[in-house]
N, C-alpha and C positions, 0 to 999 in steps of 0.2 A: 412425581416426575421431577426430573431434579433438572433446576435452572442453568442454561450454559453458561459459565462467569465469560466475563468482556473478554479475556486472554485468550477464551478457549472459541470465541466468534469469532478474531482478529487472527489468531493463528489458520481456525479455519480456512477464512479467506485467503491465505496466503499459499493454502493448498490448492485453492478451488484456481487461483489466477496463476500458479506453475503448471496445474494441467490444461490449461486455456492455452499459454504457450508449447507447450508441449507436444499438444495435440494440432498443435499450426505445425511445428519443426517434423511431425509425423504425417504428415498429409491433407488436414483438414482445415482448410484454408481458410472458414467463416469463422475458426474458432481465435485468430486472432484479435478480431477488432473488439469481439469479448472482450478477453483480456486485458488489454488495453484501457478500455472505460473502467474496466471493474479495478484497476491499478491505481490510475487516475484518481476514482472515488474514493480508495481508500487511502490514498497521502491524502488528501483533502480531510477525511475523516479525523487521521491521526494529528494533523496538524494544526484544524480548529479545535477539535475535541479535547483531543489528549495530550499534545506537548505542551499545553499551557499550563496544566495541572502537573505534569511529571515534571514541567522546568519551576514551578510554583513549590515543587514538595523538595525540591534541590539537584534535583537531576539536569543541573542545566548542560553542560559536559556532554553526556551522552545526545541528551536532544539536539545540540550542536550538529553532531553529527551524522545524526539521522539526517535531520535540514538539508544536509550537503549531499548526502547522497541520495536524498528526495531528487536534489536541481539534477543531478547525472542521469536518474534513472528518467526524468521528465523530459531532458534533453533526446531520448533514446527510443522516449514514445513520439515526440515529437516527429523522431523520421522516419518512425513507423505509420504513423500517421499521414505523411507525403507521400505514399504510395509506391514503395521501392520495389524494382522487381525481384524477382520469387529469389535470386542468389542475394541481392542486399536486404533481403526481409528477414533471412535465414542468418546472415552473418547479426543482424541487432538484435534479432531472439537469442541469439548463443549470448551475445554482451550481455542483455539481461538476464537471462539467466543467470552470471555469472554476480551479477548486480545485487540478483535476489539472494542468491545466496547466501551471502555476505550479511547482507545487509538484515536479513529476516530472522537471520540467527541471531545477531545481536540484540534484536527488537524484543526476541522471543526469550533471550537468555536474561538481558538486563532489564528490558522494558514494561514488559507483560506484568513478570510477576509483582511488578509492584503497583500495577494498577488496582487492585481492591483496598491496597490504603488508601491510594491519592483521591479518586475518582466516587464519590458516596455515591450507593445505589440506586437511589433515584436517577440519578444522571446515567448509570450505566447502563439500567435499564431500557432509556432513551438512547443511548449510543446503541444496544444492542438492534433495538427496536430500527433504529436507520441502518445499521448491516443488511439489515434485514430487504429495507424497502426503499430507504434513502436517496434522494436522488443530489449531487452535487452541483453548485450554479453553474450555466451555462460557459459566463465566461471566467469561471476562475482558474487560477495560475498558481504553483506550488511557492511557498513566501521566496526558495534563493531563487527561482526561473523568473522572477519576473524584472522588466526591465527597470 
């Protein structure tokens, strides 16, 4: 059985939380607060885990980037998480949505694939291993949202 590599977990999830929102802007209303946490977790993920090693192997530029639209996209669950009704829930899922796009492509385009140099297997093994089961600390804050 062949092992999933980190990119192809990480991209995963990136499908598994547009169809969380997706399936909110379609009807199913318990599937956003999914989403949401599972968002959440994974910029935490990416951000302890992985921009330290992809800014460390020279990719600091890029992870710039990400950062900043970590704090947008944070901002965004943030007011989803205020509890807006069903017309202003619907307009922050289109924004994010529009968010992920952007932003997932790049992650996926420039970021990903150079995670099997930066990141040795042991470690990724563990990073895959908390996709998996992982839970994020309660009160932590994306490094630009916080005050």
């Amino acid at each position: 059985m062949e092992i999933e590599s980190l990119a192809m977990a990480l991209e995963r999830e990136h499908h598994e939380i547009d169809a969380g929102i997706e399936a909110f802007m379609d009807g199913t209303r318990d599937a956003l607060a999914g989403a949401v946490r599972a968002l959440r977790r994974h910029i935490y993920l990416e951000e302890e885990f992985l921009f330290p090693a992809l800014h460390a192997a020279g990719l600091t530029a890029p992870v710039l980037v990400m950062l900043r639209e970590h704090a947008q996209m944070w901002a965004t669950l943030d007011a989803l998480d205020a509890d807006p009704d069903d017309g202003a829930a619907n307009t922050l899922c289109r924004r994010l949505t529009v968010q992920l796009l952007h932003h997932n492509l790049k992650e996926e385009k420039v970021l990903y694939p150079e995670l099997e140099r930066v990141v040795p297997e042991p470690r990724a093994e563990r990073l895959r291993a908390f996709l998996e089961s992982g839970e994020m600390p309660a009160e932590w804050v994306c490094v630009r949202a916080r005050a």
